[in-house]
C-alpha positions in Angstrom: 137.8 12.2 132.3 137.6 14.8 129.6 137.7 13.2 125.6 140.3 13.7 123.1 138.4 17.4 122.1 138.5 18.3 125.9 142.5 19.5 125.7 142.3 21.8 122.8 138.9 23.7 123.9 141.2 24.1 127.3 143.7 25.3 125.4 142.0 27.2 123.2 139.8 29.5 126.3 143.1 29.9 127.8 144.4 31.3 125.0 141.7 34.0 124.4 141.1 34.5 128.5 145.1 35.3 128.6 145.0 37.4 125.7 141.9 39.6 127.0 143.4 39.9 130.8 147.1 40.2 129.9 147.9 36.9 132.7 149.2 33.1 132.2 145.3 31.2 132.5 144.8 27.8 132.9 141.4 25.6 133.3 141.1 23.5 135.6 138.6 20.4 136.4 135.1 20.9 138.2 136.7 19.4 141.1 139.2 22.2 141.8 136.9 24.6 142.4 135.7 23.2 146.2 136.9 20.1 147.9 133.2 19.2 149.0 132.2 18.3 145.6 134.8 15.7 145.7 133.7 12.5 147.9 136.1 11.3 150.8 137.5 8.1 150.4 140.5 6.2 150.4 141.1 4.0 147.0 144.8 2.0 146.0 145.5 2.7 142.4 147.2 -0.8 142.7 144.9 -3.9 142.9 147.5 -7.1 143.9 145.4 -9.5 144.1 141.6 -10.4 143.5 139.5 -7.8 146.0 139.4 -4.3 145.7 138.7 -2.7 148.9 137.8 1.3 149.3 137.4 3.2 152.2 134.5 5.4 151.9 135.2 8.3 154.4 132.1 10.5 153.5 130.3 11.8 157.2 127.0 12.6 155.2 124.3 10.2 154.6 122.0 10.4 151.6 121.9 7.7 148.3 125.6 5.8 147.3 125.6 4.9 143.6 128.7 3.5 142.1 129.9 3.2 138.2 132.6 0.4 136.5 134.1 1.9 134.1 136.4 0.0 132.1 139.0 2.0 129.3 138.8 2.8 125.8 142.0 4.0 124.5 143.7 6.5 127.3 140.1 7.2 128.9 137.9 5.5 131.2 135.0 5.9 129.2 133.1 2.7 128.6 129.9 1.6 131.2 130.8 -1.8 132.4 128.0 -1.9 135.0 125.9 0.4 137.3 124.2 0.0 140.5 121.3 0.3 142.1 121.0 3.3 144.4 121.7 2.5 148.2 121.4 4.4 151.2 124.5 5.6 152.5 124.5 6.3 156.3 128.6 7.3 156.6 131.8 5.7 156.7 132.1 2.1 155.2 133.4 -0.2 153.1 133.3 -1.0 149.1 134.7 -3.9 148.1 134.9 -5.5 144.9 135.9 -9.1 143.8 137.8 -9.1 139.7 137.6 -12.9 139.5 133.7 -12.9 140.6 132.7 -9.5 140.0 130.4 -9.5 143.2 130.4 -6.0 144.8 129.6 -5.8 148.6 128.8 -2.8 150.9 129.8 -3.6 154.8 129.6 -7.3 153.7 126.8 -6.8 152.1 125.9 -7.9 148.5 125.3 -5.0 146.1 125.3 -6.7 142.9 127.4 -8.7 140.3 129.8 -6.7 137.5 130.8 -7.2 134.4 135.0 -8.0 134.4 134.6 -9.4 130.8 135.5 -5.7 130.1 138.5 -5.1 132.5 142.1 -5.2 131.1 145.1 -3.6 133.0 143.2 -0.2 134.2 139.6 0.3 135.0 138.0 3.0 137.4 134.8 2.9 139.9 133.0 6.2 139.8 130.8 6.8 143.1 128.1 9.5 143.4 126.4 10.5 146.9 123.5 12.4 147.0 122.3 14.0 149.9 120.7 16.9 151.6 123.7 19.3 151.1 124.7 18.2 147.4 126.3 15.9 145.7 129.5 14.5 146.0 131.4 12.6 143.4 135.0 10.7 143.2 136.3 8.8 140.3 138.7 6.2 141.6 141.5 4.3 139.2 143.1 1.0 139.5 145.1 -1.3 137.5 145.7 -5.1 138.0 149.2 -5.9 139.3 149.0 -9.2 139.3 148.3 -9.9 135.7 150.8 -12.1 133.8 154.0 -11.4 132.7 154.1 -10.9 129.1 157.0 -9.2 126.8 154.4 -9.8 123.6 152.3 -7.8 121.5 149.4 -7.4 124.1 152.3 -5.6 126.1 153.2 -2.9 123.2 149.3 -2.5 122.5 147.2 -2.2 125.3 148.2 -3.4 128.3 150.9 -1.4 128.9 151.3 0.8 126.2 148.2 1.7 124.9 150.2 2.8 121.2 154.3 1.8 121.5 154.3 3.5 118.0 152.8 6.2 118.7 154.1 6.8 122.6 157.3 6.5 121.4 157.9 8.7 119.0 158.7 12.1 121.3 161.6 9.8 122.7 162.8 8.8 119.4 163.1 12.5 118.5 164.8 13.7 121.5 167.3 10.7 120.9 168.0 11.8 117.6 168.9 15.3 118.4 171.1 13.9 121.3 173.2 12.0 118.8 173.6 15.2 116.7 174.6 17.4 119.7 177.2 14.7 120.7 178.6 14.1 117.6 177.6 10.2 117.7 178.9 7.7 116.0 179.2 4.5 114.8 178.9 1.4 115.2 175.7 1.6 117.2 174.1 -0.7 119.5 170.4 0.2 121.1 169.7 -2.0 124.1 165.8 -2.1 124.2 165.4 -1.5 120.6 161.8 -3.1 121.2 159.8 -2.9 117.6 163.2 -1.1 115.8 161.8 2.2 115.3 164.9 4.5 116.5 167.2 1.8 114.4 165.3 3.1 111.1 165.1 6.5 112.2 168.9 6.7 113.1 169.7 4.8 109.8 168.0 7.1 107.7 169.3 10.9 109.5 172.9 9.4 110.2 173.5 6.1 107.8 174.8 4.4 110.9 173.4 0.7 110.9 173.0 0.1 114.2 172.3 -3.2 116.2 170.0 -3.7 118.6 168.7 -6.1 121.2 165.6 -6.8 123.4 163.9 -9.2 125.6 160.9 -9.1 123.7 160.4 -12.2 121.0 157.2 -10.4 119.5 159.3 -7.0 119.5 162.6 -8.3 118.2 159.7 -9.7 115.1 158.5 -7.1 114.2 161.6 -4.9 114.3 163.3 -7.4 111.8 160.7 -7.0 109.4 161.4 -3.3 109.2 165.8 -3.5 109.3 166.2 -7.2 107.9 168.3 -10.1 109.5 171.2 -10.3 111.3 170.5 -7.0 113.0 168.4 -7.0 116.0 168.3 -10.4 118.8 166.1 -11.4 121.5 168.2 -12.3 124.3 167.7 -11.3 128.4 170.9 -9.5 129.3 171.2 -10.7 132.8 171.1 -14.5 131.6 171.8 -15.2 127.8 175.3 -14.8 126.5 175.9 -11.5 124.0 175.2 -12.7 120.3 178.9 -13.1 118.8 177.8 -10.7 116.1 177.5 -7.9 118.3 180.7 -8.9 120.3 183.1 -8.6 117.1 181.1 -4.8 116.1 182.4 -3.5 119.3 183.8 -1.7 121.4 180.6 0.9 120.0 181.0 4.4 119.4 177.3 4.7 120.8 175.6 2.7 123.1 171.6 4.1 123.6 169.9 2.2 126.6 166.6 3.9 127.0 163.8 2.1 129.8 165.8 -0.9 130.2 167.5 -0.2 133.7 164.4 -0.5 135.3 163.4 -3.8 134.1 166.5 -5.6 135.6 167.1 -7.4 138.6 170.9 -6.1 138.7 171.3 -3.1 136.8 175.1 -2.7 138.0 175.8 -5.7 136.1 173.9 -5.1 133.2 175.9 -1.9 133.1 179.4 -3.7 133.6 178.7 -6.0 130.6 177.7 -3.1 128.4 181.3 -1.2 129.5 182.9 -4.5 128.3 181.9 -3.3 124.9 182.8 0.3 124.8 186.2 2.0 124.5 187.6 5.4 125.4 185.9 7.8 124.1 182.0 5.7 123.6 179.0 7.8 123.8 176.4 6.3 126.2 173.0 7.8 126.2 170.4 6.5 128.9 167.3 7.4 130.2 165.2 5.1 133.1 163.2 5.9 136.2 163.9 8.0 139.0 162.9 6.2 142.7 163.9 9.9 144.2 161.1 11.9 142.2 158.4 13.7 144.0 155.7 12.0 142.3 157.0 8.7 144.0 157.5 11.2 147.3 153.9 11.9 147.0 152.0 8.6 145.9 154.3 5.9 147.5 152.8 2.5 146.9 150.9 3.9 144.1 153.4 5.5 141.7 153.1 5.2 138.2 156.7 3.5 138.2 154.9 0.0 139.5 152.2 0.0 136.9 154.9 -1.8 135.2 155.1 -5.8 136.6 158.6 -6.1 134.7 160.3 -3.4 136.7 162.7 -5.3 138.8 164.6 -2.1 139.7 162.5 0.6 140.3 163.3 1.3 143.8 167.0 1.1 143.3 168.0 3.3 139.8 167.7 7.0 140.7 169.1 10.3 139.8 171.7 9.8 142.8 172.3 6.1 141.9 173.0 5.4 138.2 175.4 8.6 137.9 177.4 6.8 140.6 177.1 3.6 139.4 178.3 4.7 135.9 181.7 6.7 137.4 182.4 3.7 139.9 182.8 1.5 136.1 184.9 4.3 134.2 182.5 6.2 132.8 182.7 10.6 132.7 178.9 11.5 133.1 179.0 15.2 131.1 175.2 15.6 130.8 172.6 14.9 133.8 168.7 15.7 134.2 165.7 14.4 135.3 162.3 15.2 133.4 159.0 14.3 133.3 155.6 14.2 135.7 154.5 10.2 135.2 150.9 9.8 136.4 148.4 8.2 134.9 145.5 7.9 136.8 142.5 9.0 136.4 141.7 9.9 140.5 141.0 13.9 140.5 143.9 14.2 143.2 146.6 12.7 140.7 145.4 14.9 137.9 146.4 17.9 140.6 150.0 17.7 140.1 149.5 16.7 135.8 147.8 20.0 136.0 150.2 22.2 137.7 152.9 20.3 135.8 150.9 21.3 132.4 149.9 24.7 133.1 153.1 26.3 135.5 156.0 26.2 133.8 157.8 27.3 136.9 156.6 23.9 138.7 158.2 22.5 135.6 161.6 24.1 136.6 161.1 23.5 140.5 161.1 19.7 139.4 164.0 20.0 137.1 166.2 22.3 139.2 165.5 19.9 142.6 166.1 16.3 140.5 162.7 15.6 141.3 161.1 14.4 137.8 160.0 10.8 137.1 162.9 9.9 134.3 166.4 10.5 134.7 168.4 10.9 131.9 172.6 10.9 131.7 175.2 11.3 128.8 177.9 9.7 129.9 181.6 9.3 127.7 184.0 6.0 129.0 187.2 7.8 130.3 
């Protein structure tokens, strides 16, 4: 994986290589440039239970050494344990225990790794050696069945790696949606998490706005930065609607950014919501799209089930919520999707993150054919 300096030296030789030959140039990885460098295999980005287990497809015998590789920050960067060469004769199988650590070829013991180092994501890196080269293949996994947890570990690090700091694009384009819309108040965010957009909305438009989320930790921390009486932590498919929030509405704006996803019956979270709009609310919502190619592509192993709290991500789509929001009332006057979602760090998922980054008529393809990972809809109740 290349480190944080990697993207602008790309950036910056594409720049001077496009300026000397008058064409569009992108870099691409090692990898790209001949499939036999990478090493066949066949690896799940999603781990669900204790054993990893990884095909390794490679007809070419030589010496098999694998890496653990556990994350720091958004790379994969930090040596949890190496081992010992072994001689590879062809196809067989890795497999790898979390709860142990014990690593096995064919059944056979290859060592003990550190997991003391392994949080959500971690990758194996595998290097053969042989006669005609050397083939190498970095695989990447995360744990699915790690705990549920809406605290701070889950806004710093295990599924955000920075909330803050990952959140702040959104918060912009959510800003300049209110002022293309002509927004108004009173304002409720559902999945306001740490009550960012809430300040930045109060401070461009002066509209105080409410906000709710599931999170205890998140509703916390968003208090400390609006005071009380402002945000709640309540689940919107089980706890009734604070009264508070029930005498500001109906809401002129209603802003439901990734929330969708993480309930069991969207429909109904959306029918409660209509309850507190009138003719004429703004609703702006953004959540995951089950119909993008990514998912087309990676199945099992799309980004949209890193998440363990979606409940919903097969079911909410860019054919799916439009209808679901006309069938309750509402006129849907803006609809996209955007977005390639990938994050691991396997050298055949960084093919389409490459394209998506370096062809900006891939960029349109996907936004033309309703085939990004997020769909977004403006929608005005009728």
């Amino acid at each position: 994986m290349m480190g944080p300096v990697g993207p602008f030296v790309k950036q910056l030789f594409s720049r001077v290589a496009g300026a000397v030959s008058g064409r569009h140039v992108s870099v691409l990885a090692r990898e790209a440039r001949d499939e036999r460098l990478i090493l066949d295999l066949r690896a799940p980005y999603r781990v669900a239970d204790d054993v990893l287990t990884i095909d390794l497809l490679e007809p070419e015998g030589g010496k098999l050494r694998a890496t653990l590789l556990g994350y720091v920050g958004p790379f994969p960067s930090r040596t949890l344990w190496t081992s010992a060469p072994h001689s590879y004769d062809g196809p067989c199988r890795f497999q790898f225990n979390l709860a142990t650590g014990d690593v096995t070829l064919d059944g056979a013991n290859w060592g003990r790794a550190d997991v003391s180092g392994i949080r959500a994501r971690f990758c194996w890196r595998f290097t053969r050696t042989g006669p005609q080269g050397t083939a190498t293949r970095l695989t990447s996994h995360y744990r699915a069945n790690r705990p549920e947890d809406h605290g701070e570990a889950y806004y710093s690090g295990d599924n955000y790696l920075d909330y803050e700091d990952e959140s702040s694009g959104q918060r912009v384009q959510i800003l300049d949606l209110m002022e293309k819309w002509r927004a108004g108040g009173p304002l409720l965010e559902v999945g306001c998490a740490t009550g960012s957009l809430l300040v930045d909305i109060e401070a461009r438009y002066g509209i105080a706005g409410l906000g709710l989320d599931v999170s205890e930790w998140a509703v916390g921390e968003a208090t400390k930065k609006l005071g009380p009486n402002r945000v709640w932590a309540i689940d919107l498919e089980r706890d009734p609607m604070p009264e508070t929030v029930q005498r500001a509405g109906p809401f002129g704006t209603i802003i439901m950014f990734s929330v969708l996803e993480h309930l069991r019956d969207p429909q109904a979270s959306l029918a409660a919501l209509t309850r507190l709009s009138a003719r004429g609310t703004l609703l702006l919502l953004e959540t995951t799209n089950a119909d993008s190619l990514s998912h087309r592509i990676f199945g099992s192993d799309w980004e949209g089930y890193f998440d363990r709290t979606h409940m919903s991500v097969d079911s909410v789509s860019v054919r799916t919520v439009p209808a679901w929001l006309e069938a309750l009332g509402w006129r849907v006057v803006e609809r996209r999707t955007r977005l390639l979602w990938d994050r691991s760090a396997d050298p055949t998922h960084h093919t389409l993150r490459d394209w998506w980054a370096a062809d900006a008529r891939f960029r349109r393809l996907l936004a033309e054919r309703d085939l990004g990972d997020l769909v977004f809809c403006v929608a005005i109740k009728s």
